[in-house]
C-alpha positions in Angstrom: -37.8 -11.6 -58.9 -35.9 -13.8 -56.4 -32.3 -13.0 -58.2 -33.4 -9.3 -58.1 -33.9 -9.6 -54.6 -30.0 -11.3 -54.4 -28.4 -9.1 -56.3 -30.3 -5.9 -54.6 -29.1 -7.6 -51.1 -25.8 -7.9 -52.6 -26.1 -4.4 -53.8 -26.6 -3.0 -50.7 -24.1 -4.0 -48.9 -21.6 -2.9 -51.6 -22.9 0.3 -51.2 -22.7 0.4 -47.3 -18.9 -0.7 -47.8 -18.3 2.2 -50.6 -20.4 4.6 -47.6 -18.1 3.6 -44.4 -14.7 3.6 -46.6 -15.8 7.7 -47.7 -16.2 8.2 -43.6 -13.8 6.3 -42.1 -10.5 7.3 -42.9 -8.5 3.5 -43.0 -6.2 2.4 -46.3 -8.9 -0.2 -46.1 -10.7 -0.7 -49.8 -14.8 -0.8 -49.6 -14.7 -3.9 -50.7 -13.5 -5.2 -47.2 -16.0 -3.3 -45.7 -19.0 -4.6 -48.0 -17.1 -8.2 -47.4 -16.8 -7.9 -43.1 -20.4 -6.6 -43.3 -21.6 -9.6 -45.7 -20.0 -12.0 -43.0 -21.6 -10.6 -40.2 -25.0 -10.4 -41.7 -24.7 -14.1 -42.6 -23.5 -15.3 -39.2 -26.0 -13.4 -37.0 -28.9 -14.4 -39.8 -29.9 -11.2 -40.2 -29.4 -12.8 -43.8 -29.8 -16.2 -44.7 -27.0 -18.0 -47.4 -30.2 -19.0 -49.4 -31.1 -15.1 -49.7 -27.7 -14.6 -52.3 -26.0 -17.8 -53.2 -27.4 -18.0 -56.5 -26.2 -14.8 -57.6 -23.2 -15.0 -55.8 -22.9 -18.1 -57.4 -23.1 -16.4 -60.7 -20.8 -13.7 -60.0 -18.0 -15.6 -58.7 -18.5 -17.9 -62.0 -18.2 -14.7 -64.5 -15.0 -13.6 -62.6 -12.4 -14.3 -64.7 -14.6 -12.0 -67.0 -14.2 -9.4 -65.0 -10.2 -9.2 -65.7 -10.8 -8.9 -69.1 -10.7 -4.7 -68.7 -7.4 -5.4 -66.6 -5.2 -7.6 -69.2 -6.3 -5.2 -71.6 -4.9 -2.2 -69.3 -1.7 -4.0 -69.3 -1.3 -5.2 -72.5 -1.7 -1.4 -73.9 0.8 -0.1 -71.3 3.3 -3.0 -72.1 5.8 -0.7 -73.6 6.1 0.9 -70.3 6.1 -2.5 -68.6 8.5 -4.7 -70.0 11.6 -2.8 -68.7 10.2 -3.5 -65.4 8.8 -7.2 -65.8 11.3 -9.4 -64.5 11.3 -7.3 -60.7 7.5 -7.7 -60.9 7.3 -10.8 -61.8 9.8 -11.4 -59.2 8.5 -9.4 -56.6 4.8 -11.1 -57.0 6.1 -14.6 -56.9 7.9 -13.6 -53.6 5.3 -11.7 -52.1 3.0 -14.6 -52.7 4.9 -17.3 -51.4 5.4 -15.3 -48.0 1.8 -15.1 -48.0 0.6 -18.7 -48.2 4.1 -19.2 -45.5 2.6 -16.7 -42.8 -0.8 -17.8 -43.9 -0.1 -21.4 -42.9 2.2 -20.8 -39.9 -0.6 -18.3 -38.6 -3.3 -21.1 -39.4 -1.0 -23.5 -37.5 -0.4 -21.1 -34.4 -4.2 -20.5 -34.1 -5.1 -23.9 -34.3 -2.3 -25.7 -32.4 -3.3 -28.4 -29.3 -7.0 -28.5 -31.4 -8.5 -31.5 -31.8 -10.1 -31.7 -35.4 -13.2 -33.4 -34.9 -13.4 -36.0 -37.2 -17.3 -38.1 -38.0 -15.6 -41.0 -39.0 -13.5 -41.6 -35.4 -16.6 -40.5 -33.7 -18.8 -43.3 -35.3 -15.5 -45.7 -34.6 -15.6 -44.7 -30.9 -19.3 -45.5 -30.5 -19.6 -48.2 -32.7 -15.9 -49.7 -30.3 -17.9 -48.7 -27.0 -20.9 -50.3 -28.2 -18.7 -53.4 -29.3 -17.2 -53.7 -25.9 -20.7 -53.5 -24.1 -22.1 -56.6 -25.9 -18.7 -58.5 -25.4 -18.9 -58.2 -21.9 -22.9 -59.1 -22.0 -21.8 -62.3 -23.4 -19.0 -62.9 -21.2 -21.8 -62.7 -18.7 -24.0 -64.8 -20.1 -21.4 -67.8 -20.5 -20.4 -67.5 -17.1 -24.2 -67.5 -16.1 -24.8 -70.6 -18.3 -21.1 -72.5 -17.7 -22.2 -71.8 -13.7 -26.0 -73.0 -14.1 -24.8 -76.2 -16.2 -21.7 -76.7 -13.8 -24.9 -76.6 -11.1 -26.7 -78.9 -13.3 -23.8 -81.7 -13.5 -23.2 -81.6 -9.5 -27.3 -81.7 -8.6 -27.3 -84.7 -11.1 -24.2 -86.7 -9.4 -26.3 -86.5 -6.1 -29.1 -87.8 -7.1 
């Protein structure tokens, strides 16, 4: 019951993407939509990751089933292809470079004078501060004990 319950989450917000990509008139494909409004759900909690990660799971793990139909759609159309292939094939090699280029120039711009936080120079930091503190604590103390046995040796001459 609990996976019919992911999927029919899942569902549903596949079919609100399909609903606002009839009534909004964008070159935007529904599954954006369905995508955006999964996001949004999970970040105001509205739903909870643990209410479709298993079937989501699933689904992204029987993906590269899912291009079986496609490769088949090519393979029957590959006499109309092949004169063509090489600009494809050129054109997607291109076109996919440039994306992970402006992807990472973007990323960069975006997050540029950000400091990534970083656990293990946190836990350096503290344990550093913390390392400090007792060094100076037994600076202290010496000087307390090298003055109170410097005391000791001068009361001891006088008597």
């Amino acid at each position: 019951m609990k996976y019919m319950k992911q999927f029919a989450i899942i569902l549903a917000v596949t079919c609100v993407g399909e609903i606002l990509k009839y009534f909004i008139p964008l070159p935007i494909p529904a599954s954006i939509y369905g995508l955006v409004i999964m996001l949004a759900l999970l970040i105001s909690g509205l739903v909870k990751l643990d209410d479709v990660n298993d079937v989501a799971t699933f689904l992204i793990e029987i993906m590269p089933m899912m291009f079986i139909p496609a490769g088949v759609g090519l393979m029957t159309a590959w006499s109309k292809l092949q004169p063509v292939l090489l600009p494809i094939l050129f054109i997607t090699f291109a076109t996919t470079v440039l994306v992970m280029l402006v992807t990472g120039k973007v990323t960069d711009a975006l997050t540029a004078g950000q400091a990534v936080p970083d656990e293990r120079l946190e836990a350096a930091e503290k344990e550093l501060a913390r390392i400090e503190k007792e060094e100076v604590r037994l600076k202290e103390e010496i000087a307390g004990a090298k003055k109170k046995a410097g005391d000791d040796c001068n009361s001891g001459g006088e008597a």
